[in-house]
Structure formats: structure tokens, C-alpha cells
N, C-alpha and C positions, 0 to 999 in steps of 0.2 A: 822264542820259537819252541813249538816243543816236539821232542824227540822220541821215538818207539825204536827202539833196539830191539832184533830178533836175533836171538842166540839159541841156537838148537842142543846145544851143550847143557849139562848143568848149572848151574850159578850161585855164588854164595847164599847160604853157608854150605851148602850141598858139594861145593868144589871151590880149592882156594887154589888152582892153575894159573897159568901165563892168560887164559883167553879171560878166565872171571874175572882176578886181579886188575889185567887192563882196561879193562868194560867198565868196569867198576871205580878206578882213577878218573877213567872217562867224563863219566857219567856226573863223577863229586866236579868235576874241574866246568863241565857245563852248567850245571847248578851254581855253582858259584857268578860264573860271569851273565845270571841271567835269567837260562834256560831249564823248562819244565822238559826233563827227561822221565821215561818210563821202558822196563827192559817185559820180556817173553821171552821166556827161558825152560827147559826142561827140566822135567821133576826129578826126583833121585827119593825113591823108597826109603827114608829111613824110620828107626825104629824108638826114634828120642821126643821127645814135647813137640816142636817144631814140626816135625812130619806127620804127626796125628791129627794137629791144627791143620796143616795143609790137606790131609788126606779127608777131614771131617769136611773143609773148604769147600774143596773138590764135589764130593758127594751133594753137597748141598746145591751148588751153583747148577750143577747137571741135573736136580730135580726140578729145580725154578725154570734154566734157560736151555738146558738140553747141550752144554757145552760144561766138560770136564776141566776147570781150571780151578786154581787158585787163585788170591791178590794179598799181598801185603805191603809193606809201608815200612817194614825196621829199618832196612838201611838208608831209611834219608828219600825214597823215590818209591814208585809204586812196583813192582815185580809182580808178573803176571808169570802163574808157574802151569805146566800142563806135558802130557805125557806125548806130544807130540806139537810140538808148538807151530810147525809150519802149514797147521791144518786149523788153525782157527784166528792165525793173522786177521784178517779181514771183521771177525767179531772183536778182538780187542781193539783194533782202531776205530771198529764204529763206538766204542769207548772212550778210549783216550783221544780221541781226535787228532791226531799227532800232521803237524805241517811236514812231516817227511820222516819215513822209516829206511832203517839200512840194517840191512844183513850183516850182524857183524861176525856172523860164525854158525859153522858146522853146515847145515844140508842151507846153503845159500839158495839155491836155484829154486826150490820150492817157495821157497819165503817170496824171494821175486816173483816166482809168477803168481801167487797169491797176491801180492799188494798190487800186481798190475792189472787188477781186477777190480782195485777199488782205487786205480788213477790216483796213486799217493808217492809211487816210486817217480 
């Protein structure tokens, strides 16, 4: 099965919290038994290697497809990063195709009514 996680929060490495931490156990413990997980998650400014890459990311994706995000792969899954994540739901799914997304945090109700837009919730 695979899974889209919408977290409006930060997410590793950007935040090592209760919400990241578990998402992130989550996420290894579905992979393991199987499952192609991928998380949307919110960006966090920072000013080290990793935020440059993302922020060059960014930049780039939004010249090509008109939509500010990131993508990367270190930890084991793909991570979709962006500065407001529950406003482009609906473009990363038509990506990852995901058999079912779940709000696992922070502005939920946006996220829902964006994926009930593309009959996935």
C-alpha cells in the first residue's frame, strides 16, 4: 500500500519532537512490513547545507511546475518539504499516488479538505 503522510509541522532534520519522532518510527515500521510510505511536511529556514539544497530545491521546482517545494530520499522515504503544505496536497499526490493519505498533524482540516478533492481520503 502506499502512504502520504501530511504533517504541517516541521520534520526531521528540521525538528526532532514527539510529532517528528513518531511519524518517523511510523513510517520505518511501514516500510519495513511492506509499505511505500512518503511524508509533506513543512519547511523550517535553516542556514546549514541541507536548507540551501532545499531552498535551491524549492526555487527550481517553482520555476519548472509553478509549485514551491522540495523532495528528498535521506531518510529511507521520500519527504516532500514546502512552506505551507496543506495547499499543494493534491500536486504531491498526483505524484506519489498514494492509496490513502492521513493527516497526521498540525492544520488537519485543511489537509482533509484538500485530499477530499482528489477522492483519496
Amino acid at each position: 500500500m502506499k502512504i502520504l503522510f501530511v504533517n504541517t509541522h516541521f520534520y526531521k532534520p528540521h525538528s526532532y519532537g514527539g510529532m517528528a519522532i513518531t511519524l518517523h518510527q511510523l513510517c520505518c515500521g511501514l516500510m519495513h512490513r511492506g509499505h511505500i510510505v512518503a511524508v509533506l511536511a513543512g519547511y523550517r529556514k535553516t542556514r546549514d547545507l541541507f536548507g540551501a539544497r532545499n531552498r535551491t530545491d524549492m526555487k527550481v521546482r517553482q520555476w519548472h511546475s509553478g509549485v514551491s517545494a522540495s523532495r528528498d530520499s535521506r531518510l529511507g522515504y521520500t519527504v516532500w518539504r514546502t512552506w505551507f503544505p496543506e495547499t499543494i496536497v493534491p500536486w504531491v499526490a498526483e505524484h506519489e499516488c498514494p492509496d490513502v493519505i492521513v493527516a497526521a498533524g498540525g492544520k488537519v482540516v485543511p489537509v482533509v479538505e484538500a485530499s477530499r478533492t482528489r477522492a483519496l481520503l
